[in-house]
DRENDOKOL-720566 format. One record per residue (C-alpha): x, y, z; residue number from 1; chain. Coordinates in steps of 0.1 Angstrom, whole numbers, plus 5000, padded with zeros to 4 digits. Layout:
+------+-------+------+--------+-------+
| east | north |   up | drenba | nulum |
+------+-------+------+--------+-------+
|    X |     Y |    Z |    NUM |     A |
...
+------+-------+------+--------+-------+
//
This chain:
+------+-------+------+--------+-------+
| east | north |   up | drenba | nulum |
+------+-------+------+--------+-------+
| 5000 |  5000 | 5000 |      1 |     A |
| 5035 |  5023 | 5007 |      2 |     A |
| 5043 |  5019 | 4972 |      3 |     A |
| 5007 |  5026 | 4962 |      4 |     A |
| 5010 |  5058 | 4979 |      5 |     A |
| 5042 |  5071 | 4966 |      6 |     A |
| 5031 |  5064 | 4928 |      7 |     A |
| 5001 |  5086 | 4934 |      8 |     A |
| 5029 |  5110 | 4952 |      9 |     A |
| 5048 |  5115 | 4924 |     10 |     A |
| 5017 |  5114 | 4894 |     11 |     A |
| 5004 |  5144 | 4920 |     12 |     A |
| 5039 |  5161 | 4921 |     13 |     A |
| 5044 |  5157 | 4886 |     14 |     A |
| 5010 |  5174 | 4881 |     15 |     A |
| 5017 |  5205 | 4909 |     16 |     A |
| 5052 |  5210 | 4889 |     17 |     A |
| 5038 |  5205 | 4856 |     18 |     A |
| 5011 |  5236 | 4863 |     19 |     A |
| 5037 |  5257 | 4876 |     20 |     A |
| 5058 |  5254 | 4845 |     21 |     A |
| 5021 |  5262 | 4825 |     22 |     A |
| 5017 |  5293 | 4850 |     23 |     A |
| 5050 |  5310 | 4837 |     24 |     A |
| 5053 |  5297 | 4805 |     25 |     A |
| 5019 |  5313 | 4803 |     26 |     A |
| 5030 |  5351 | 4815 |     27 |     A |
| 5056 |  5348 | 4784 |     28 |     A |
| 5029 |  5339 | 4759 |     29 |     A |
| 4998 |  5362 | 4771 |     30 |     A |
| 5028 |  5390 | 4774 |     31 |     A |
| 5041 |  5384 | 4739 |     32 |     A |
| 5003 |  5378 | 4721 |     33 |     A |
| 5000 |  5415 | 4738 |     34 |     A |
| 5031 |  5431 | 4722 |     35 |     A |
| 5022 |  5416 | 4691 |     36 |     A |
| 5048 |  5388 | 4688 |     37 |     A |
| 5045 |  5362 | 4666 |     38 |     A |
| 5048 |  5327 | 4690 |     39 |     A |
| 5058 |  5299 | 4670 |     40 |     A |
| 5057 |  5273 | 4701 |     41 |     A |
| 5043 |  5267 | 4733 |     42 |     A |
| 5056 |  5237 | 4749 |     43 |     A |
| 5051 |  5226 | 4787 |     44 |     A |
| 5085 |  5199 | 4787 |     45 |     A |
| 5113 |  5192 | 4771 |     46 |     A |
| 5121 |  5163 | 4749 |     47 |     A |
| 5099 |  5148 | 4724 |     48 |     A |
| 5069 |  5158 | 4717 |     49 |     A |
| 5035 |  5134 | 4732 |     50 |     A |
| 5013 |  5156 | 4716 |     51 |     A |
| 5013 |  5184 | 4693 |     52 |     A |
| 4985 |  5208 | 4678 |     53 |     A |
| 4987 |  5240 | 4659 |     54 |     A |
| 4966 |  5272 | 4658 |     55 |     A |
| 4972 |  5302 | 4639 |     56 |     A |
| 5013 |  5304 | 4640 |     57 |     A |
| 5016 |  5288 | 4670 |     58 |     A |
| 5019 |  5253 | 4677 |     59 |     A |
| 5012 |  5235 | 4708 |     60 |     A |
| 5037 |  5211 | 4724 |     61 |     A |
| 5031 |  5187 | 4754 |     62 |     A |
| 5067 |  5170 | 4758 |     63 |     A |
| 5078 |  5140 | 4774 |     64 |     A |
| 5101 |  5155 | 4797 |     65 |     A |
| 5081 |  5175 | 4823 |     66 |     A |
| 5104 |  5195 | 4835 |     67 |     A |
| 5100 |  5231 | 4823 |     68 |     A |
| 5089 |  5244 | 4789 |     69 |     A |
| 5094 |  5275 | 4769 |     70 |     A |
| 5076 |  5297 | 4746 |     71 |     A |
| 5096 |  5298 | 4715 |     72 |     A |
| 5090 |  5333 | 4694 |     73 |     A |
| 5105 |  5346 | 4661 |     74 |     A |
| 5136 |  5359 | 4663 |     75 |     A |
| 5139 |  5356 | 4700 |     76 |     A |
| 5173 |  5339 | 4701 |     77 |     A |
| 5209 |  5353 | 4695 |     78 |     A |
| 5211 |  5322 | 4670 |     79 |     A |
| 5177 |  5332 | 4656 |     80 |     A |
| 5177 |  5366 | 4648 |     81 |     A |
| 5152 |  5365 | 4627 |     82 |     A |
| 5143 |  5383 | 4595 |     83 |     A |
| 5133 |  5422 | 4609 |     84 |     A |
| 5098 |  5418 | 4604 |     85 |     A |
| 5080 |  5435 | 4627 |     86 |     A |
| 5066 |  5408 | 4646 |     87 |     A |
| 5100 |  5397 | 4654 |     88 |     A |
| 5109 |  5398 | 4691 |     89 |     A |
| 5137 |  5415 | 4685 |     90 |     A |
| 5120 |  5440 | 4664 |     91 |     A |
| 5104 |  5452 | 4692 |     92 |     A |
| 5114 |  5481 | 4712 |     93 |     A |
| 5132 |  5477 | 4748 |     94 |     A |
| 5104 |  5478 | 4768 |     95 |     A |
| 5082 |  5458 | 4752 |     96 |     A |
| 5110 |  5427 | 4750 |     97 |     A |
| 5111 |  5433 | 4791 |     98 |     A |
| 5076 |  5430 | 4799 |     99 |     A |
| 5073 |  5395 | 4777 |    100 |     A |
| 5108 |  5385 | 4801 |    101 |     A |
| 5088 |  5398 | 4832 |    102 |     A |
| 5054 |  5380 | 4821 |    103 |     A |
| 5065 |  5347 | 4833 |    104 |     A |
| 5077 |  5356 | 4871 |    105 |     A |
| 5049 |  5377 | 4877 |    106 |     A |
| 5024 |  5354 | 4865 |    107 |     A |
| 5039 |  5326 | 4888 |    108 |     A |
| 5039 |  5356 | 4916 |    109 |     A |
| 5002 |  5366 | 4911 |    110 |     A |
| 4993 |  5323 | 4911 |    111 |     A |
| 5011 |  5322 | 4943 |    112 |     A |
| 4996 |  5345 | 4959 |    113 |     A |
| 4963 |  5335 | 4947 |    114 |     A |
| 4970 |  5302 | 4962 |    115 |     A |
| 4976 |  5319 | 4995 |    116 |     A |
| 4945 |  5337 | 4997 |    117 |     A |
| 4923 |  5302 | 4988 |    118 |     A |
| 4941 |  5285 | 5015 |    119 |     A |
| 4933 |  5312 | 5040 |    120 |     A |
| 4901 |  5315 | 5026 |    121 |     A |
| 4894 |  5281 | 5028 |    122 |     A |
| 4907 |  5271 | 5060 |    123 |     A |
| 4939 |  5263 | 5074 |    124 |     A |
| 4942 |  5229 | 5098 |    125 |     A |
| 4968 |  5245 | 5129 |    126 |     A |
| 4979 |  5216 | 5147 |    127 |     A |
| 4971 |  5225 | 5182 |    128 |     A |
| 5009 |  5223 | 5190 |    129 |     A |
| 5016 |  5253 | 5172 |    130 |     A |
| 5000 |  5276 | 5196 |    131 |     A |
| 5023 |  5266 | 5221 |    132 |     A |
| 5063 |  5272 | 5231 |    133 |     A |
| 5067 |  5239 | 5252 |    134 |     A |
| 5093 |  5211 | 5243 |    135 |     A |
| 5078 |  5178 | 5241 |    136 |     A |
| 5106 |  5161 | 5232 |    137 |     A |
| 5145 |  5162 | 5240 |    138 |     A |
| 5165 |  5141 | 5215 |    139 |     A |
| 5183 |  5114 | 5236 |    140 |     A |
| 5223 |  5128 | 5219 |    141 |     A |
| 5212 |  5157 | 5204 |    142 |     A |
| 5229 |  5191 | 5208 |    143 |     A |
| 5195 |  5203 | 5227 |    144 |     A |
| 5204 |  5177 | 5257 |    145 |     A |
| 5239 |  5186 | 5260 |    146 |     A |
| 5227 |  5223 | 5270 |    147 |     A |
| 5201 |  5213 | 5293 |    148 |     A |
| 5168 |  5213 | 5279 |    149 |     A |
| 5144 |  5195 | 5293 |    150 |     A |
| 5107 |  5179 | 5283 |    151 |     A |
| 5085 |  5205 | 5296 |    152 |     A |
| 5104 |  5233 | 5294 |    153 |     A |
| 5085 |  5266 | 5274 |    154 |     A |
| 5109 |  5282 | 5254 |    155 |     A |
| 5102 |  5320 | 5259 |    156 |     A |
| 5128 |  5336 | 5235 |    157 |     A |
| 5154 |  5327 | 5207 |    158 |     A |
| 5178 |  5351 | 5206 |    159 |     A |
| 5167 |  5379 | 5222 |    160 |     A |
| 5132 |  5375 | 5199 |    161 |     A |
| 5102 |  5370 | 5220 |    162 |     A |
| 5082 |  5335 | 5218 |    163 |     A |
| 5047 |  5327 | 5222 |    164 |     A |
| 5045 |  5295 | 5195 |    165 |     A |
| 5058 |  5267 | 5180 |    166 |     A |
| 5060 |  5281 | 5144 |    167 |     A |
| 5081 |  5306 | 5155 |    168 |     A |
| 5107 |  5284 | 5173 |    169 |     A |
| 5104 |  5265 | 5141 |    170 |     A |
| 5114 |  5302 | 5116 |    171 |     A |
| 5142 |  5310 | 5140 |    172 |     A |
| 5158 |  5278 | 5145 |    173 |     A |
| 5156 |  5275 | 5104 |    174 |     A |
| 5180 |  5304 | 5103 |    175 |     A |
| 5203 |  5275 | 5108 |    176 |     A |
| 5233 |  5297 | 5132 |    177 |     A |
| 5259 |  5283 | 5149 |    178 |     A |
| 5245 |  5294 | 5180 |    179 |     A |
| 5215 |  5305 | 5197 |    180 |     A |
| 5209 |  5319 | 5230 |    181 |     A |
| 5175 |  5306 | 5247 |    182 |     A |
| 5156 |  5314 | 5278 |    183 |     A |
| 5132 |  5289 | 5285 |    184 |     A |
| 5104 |  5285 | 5315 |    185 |     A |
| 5108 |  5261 | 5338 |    186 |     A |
| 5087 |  5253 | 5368 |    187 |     A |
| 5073 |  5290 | 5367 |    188 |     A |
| 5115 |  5303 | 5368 |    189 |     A |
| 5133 |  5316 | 5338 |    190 |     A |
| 5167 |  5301 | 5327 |    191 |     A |
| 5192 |  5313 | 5299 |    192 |     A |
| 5203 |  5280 | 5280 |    193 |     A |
| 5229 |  5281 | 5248 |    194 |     A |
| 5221 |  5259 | 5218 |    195 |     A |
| 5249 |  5252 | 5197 |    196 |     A |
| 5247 |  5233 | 5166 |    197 |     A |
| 5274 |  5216 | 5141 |    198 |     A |
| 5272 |  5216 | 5107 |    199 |     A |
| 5270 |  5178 | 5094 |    200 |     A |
| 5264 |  5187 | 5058 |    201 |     A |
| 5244 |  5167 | 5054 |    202 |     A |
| 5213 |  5165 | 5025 |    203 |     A |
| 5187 |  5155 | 5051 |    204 |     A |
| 5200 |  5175 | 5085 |    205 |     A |
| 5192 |  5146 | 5115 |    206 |     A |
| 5185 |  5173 | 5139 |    207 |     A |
| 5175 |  5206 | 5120 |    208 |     A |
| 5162 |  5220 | 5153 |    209 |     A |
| 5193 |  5207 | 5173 |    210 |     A |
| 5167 |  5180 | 5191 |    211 |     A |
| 5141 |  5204 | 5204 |    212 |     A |
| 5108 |  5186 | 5193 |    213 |     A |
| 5071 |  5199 | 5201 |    214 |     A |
| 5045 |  5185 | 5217 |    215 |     A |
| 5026 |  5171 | 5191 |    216 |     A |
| 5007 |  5141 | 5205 |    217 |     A |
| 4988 |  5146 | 5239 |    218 |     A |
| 4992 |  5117 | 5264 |    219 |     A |
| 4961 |  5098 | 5252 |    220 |     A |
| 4958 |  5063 | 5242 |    221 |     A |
| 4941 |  5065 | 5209 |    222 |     A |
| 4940 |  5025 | 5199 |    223 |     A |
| 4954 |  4991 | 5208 |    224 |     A |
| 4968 |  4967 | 5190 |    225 |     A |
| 4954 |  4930 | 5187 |    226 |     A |
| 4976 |  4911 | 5204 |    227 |     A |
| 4997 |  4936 | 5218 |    228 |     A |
| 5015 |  4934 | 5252 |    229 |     A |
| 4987 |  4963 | 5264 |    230 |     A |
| 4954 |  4946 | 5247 |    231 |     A |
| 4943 |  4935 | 5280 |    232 |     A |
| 4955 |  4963 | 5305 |    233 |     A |
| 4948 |  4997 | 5287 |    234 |     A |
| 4916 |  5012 | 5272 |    235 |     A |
| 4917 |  5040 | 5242 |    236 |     A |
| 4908 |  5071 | 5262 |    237 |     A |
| 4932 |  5063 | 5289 |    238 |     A |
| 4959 |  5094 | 5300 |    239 |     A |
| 4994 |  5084 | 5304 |    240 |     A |
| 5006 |  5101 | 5333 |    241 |     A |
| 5041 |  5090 | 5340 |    242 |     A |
| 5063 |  5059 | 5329 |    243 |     A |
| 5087 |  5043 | 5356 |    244 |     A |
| 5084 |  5077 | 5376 |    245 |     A |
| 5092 |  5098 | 5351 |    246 |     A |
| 5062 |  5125 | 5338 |    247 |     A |
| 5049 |  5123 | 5304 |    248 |     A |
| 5033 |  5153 | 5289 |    249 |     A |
| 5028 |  5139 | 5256 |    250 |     A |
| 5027 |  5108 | 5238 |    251 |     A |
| 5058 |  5117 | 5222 |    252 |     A |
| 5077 |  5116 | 5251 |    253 |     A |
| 5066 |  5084 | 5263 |    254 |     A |
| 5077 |  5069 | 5232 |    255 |     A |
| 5110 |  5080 | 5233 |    256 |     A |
| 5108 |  5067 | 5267 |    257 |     A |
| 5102 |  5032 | 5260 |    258 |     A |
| 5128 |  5036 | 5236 |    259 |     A |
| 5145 |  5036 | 5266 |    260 |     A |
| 5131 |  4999 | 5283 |    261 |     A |
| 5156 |  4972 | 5295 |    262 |     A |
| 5136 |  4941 | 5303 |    263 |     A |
| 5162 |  4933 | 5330 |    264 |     A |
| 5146 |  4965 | 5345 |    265 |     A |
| 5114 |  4944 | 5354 |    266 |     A |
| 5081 |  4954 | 5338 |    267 |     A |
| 5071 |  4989 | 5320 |    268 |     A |
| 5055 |  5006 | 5353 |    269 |     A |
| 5029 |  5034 | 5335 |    270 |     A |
| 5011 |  5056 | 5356 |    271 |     A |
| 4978 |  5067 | 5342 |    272 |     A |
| 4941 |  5085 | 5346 |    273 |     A |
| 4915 |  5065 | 5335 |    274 |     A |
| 4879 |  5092 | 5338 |    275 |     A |
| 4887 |  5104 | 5375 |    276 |     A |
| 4907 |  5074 | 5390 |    277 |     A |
| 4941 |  5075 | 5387 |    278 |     A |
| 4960 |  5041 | 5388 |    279 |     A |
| 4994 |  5022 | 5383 |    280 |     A |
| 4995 |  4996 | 5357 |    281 |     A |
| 5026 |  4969 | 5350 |    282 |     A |
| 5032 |  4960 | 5314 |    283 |     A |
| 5058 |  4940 | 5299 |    284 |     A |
| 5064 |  4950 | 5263 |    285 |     A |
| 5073 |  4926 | 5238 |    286 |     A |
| 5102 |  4928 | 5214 |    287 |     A |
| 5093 |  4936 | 5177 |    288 |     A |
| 5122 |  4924 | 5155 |    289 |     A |
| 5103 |  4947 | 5127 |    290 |     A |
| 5112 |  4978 | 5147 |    291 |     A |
| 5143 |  4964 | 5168 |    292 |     A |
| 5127 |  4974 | 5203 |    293 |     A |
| 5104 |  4966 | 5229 |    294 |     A |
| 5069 |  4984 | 5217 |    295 |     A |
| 5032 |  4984 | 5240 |    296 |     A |
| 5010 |  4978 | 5208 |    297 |     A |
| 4999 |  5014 | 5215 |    298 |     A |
| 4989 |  5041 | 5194 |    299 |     A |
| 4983 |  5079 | 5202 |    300 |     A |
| 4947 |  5098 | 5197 |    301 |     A |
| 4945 |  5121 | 5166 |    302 |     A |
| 4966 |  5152 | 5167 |    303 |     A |
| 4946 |  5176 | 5178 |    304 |     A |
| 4940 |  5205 | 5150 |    305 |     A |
| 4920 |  5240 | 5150 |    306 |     A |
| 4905 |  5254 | 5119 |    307 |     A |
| 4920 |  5290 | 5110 |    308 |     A |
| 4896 |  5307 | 5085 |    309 |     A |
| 4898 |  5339 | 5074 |    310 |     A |
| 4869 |  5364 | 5053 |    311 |     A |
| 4879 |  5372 | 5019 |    312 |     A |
| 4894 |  5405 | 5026 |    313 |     A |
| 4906 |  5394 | 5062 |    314 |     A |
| 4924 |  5368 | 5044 |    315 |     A |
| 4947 |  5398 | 5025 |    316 |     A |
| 4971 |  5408 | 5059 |    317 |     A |
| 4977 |  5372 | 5062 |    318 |     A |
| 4984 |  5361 | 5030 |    319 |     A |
| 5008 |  5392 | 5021 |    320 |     A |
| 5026 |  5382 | 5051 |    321 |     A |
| 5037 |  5343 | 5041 |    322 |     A |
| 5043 |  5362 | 5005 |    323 |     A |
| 5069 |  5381 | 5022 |    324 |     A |
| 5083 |  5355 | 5038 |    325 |     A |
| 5087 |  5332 | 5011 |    326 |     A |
| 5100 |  5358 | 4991 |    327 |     A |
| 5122 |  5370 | 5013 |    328 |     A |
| 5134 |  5327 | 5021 |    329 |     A |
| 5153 |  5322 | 4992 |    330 |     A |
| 5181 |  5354 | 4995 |    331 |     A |
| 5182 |  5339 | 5028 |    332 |     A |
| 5196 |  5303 | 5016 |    333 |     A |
| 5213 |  5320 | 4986 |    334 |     A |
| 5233 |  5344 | 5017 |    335 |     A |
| 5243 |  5314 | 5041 |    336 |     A |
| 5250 |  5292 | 5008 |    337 |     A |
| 5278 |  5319 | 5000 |    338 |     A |
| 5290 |  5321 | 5038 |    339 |     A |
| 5288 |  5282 | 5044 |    340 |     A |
| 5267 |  5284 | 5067 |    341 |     A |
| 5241 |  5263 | 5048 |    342 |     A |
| 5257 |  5229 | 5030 |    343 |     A |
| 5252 |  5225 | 4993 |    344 |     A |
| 5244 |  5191 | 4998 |    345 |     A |
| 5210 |  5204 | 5013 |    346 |     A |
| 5202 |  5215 | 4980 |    347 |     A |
| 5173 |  5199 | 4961 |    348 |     A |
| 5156 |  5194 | 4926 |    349 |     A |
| 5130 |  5181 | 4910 |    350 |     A |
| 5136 |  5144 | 4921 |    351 |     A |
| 5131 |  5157 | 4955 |    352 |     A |
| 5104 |  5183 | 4948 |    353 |     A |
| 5082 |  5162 | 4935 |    354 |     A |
| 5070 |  5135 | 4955 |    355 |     A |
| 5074 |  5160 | 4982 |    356 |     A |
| 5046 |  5176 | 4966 |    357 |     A |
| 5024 |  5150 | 4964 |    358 |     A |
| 5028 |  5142 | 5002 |    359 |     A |
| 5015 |  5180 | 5007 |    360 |     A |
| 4984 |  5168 | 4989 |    361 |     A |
| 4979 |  5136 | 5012 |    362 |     A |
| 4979 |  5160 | 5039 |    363 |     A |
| 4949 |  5185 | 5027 |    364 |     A |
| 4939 |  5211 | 5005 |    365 |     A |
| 4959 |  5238 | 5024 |    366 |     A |
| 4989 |  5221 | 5032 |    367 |     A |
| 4990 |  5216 | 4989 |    368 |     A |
| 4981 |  5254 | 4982 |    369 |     A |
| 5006 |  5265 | 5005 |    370 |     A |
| 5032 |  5244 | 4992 |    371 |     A |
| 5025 |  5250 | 4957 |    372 |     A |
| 5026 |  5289 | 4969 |    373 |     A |
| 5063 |  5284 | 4981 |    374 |     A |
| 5076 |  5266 | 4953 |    375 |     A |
| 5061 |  5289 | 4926 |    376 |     A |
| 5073 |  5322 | 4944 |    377 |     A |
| 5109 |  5308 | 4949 |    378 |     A |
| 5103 |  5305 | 4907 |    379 |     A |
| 5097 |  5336 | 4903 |    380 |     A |
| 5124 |  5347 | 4926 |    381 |     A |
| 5150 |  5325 | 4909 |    382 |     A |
| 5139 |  5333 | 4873 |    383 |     A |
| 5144 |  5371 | 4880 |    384 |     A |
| 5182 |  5364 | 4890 |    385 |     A |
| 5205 |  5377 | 4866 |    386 |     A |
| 5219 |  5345 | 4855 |    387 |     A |
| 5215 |  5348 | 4820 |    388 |     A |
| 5189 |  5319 | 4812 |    389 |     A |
| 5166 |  5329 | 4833 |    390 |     A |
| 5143 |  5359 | 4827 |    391 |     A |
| 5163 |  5378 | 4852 |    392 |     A |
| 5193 |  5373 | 4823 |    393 |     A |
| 5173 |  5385 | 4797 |    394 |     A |
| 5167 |  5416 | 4815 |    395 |     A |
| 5203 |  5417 | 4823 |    396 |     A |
| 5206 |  5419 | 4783 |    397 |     A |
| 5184 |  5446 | 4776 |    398 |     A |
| 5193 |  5472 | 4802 |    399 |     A |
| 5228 |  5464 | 4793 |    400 |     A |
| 5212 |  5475 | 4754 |    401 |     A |
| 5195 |  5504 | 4770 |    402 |     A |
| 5231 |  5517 | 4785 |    403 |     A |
| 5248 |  5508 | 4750 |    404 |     A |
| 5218 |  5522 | 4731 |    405 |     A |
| 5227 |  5486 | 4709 |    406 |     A |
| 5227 |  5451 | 4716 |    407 |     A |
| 5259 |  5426 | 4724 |    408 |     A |
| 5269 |  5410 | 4693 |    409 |     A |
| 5254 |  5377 | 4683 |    410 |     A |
| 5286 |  5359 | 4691 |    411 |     A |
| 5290 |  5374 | 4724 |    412 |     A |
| 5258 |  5363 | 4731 |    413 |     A |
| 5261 |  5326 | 4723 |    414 |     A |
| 5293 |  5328 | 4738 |    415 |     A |
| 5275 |  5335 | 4768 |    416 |     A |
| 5245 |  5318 | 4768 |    417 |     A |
| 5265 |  5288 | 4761 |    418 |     A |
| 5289 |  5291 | 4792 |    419 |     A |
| 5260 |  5299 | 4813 |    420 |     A |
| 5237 |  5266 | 4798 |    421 |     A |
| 5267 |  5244 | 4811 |    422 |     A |
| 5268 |  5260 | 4841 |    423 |     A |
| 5233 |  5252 | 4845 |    424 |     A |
| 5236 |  5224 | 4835 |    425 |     A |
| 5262 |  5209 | 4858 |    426 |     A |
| 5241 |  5223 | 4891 |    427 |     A |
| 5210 |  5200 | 4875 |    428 |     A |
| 5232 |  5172 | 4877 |    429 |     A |
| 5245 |  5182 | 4910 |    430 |     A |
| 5215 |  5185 | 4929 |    431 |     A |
| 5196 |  5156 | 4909 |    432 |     A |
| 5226 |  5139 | 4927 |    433 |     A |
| 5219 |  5152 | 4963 |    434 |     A |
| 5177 |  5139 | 4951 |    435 |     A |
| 5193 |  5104 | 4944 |    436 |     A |
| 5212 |  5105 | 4973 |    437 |     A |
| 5181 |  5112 | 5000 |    438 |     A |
| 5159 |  5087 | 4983 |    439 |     A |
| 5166 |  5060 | 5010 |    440 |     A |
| 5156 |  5090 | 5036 |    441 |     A |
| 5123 |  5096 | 5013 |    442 |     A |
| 5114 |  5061 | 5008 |    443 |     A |
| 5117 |  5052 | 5048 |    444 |     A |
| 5085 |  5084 | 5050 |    445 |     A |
| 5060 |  5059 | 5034 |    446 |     A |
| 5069 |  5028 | 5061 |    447 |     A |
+------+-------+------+--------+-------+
//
C-alpha cells in the first residue's frame, strides 16, 4: 500500500510542477500575444513531443520530459535573429522585450499569491501544538540535551526575539546559526540556555532543530493493538501520566521513553488517569524484531487541530505576510549558501520536489496550496536572478542594450549563453545527485 502511495505522490507532484511550468510559461505567451509577437511554440517539457497541435502560428507542444517548457518566438534567440519583420521579438522596442521576460515571474507571483489567499480563505488545519512554546521532546544525543533542555520546558525567547508558539521556534531555529541563545520557563522560573549546533552537511539534516521537538501528540491512548502486550491492561481514552516515575506530557515523550526499556529493568511501570481514577498499571512490552525494540501495541489519539479561517478580505494581511516570507526565504539560503553556513548538499531538485509535493496533497487542501505557493514564488524569485537563462538574464541583456543604446553581438551572446547553459547544466546534475542521494531517507516516510 507504501508503494501505492508514493506512485500517486509523484503522478500528484508531477501534476503540481507541471502547472507551475504552464503558469509561467503562460505570462511569456499572454505577454508576447500583447506586444504583438509572433509565437511559433508553446511547449510545457522538454524532449519529444506526446502531443502536438497547431493554431494560427503557433503550435502546441506537450513533451515528454516534464520539466520546464518554453515559449519559442520569432527571432527571439541570439542564434535566431530573425528576419526584421515587425513581429519579430527583436523588432520590438526595449520595453516591450522586458515585459514578455517579466510575464513569466509575475504570473507565477500573482498564482502564488492567489494560492495563499484560497488556502486562507478556505481554511487552514493549525495543529494545536503550534500555539504553544513547550518542548515535548529532547532528542536522547542531540545538541538540545547537552545544554540542558528539558521535556517540559517553554521556550520563551530565541535570541533575544520573544516566543509565544511553535511556528516561530520553528522560523528562527531554520535560520540554521551556529549558536543560539535561549531562555526557556521552567517550573514558573526563567533560565538562559545556549544551543549550539554543528554543521554535518548533510542532504537531510538529523537534527535541523538541534533535538528540540514539540508537543505534538497529547498523552492519550488512541488504539490498541490486537495482540499487543497492552490489549488487556489499557483502554483507548486512557491518559498516560508517567512511565517508571518519570512524567509524560505527551505521547511523544513516552515513546522515546520506552525507547528507553531494559527488560532486565522488570516490567514497564505506567502511571495513568482513567475518567477520574488514577492508577498504576505493570506491562511487559514485547520485542518487535520489525522495529528492533520493545513496543506496548499502543497508538496515540489524533493530533489535535484548529481550523483557521479567514473572510475574503481578512484573508489579505495574512496572506501578504507568508508572500513576504517566502520571498524573502530564498536570499536567505542563497546568503548562508555563500557564507557556508548552509551545505550545498542540502540543495534539492525536482527528484526531491516532486514526490514532496504530492505528500502536501495527502495531507489537505491547504497544506498543497501553500506548498505549491512556496515553490512557485521561489520560481519567480529565481527566474528574475541575473543569470543569464533565466528571465532575470534576459533583463540583464536589455538594460545592458539600453546603456549601450545597441545590443551585444550575436557571438557574444552565444558565447555567453552557452557558458551559462553548462553551468546550468552541471548544478542540474549536482542537485539531481543530492535527490538520488536522499531517496533512501524519502522512501523510509511511506513505512
Amino acid at each position: 500500500m507504501q508503494h501505492v502511495y508514493l506512485v500517486l505522490a509523484i503522478i500528484i507532484g508531477l501534476f503540481v510542477l507541471s502547472l507551475l511550468v504552464f503558469i509561467h510559461e503562460l505570462g511569456h505567451f499572454l505577454a508576447a500575444k500583447a506586444c504583438k509577437i509572433r509565437v511559433l511554440a508553446f511547449a510545457i517539457g522538454f524532449g519529444k513531443a506526446l502531443f502536438t497541435w497547431k493554431r494560427g502560428d503557433t503550435e502546441y507542444r506537450v513533451n515528454a520530459i516534464p520539466f520546464g517548457g518554453y515559449v519559442q518566438m520569432a527571432g527571439d534567440s541570439p542564434d535566431n535573429a530573425g528576419s526584421g519583420a515587425d513581429d519579430e521579438y527583436n523588432s520590438k522596442p526595449i520595453w516591450q522585450r522586458a515585459t514578455v521576460a517579466l510575464a513569466g515571474p509575475i504570473a507565477n507571483f500573482i498564482f502564488a499569491v492567489f494560492t495563499l489567499w484560497v488556502a486562507f480563505v478556505y481554511g487552514i488545519d493549525r495543529p494545536a501544538f503550534m500555539d504553544s512554546s513547550k518542548i515535548g521532546i529532547v532528542m536522547k544525543g542531540s545538541p538540545a540535551e547537552a545544554a540542558g533542555f528539558a521535556a517540559g520546558d517553554s521556550i520563551v525567547s530565541i535570541n533575544g526575539d520573544a516566543i509565544s508558539a511553535w511556528d516561530q521556534v520553528d522560523a528562527r531555529l531554520a535560520q540554521q546559526l551556529d549558536n543560539y541563545d535561549i531562555t526557556v520557563s521552567r517550573g514558573g522560573e526563567p533560565m538562559s540556555l545556549s544551543l549550539h549546533v554543528e554543521k554535518t552537511g548533510a542532504r537531510l539534516p538529523t537534527m535541523p532543530t538541534g533535538g528540540l521537538l514539540p508537543a505534538r501528540y497529547p498523552p492519550v491512548v488512541g488504539g490498541i493493538l490486537p495482540k499487543g502486550s497492552a490489549e488487556k491492561t489499557l483502554q483507548v481514552g486512557d491518559t498516560l501520566v508517567a512511565l517508571n516515575g518519570t512524567a509524560v506530557s505527551s505521547f511523544d515523550r513516552f515513546a522515546m521513553l520506552m525507547r528507553e526499556y531494559d527488560p532486565d529493568g522488570g516490567p514497564a511501570d505506567i502511571d495513568i488517569k482513567r475518567g477520574s481514577e488514577t492508577m498504576k498499571v505493570l506491562i511487559i512490552p514485547t520485542y518487535d524484531s520489525a522495529a528492533g525494540r520493545y513496543l506496548l501495541g499502543i497508538e496515540p489519539a489524533p493530533e489535535p487541530t484548529k481550523l483557521v479561517r479567514y473572510g475574503a478580505f481578512a484573508a489579505i494581511g495574512p496572506t501578504m505576510g507568508k508572500t513576504w516570507e517566502y520571498s524573502m526565504m530564498i536570499f536567505d539560503v542563497l546568503a548562508k549558501l555563500t557564507s557556508g553556513k548552509v551545505s550545498a548538499k542540502q540543495l534539492a531538485g525536482p527528484l526531491n520536489i516532486i514526490p514532496v509535493s504530492g505528500m502536501m496533497a495527502f495531507q489537505g487542501l491547504s497544506n498543497i496550496l501553500n506548498f505549491m505557493a512556496l515553490i512557485g514564488i521561489n520560481l519567480a524569485v529565481l527566474n528574475l536572478l541575473p543569470l543569464v537563462i533565466t528571465d532575470g538574464g534576459l533583463l540583464m541583456f536589455l538594460i545592458i542594450e539600453a546603456i549601450r543604446k545597441k545590443p551585444l553581438t550575436m557571438q557574444t551572446q552565444m558565447a555567453i549563453n552557452k557558458a551559462f547553459i553548462v553551468l546550468f547544466l552541471a548544478l542540474f546534475l549536482f542537485v539531481s545527485f543530492n535527490d538520488v542521494q536522499r531517496l533512501p531517507d524519502l522512501l523510509r516516510w511511506w513505512r
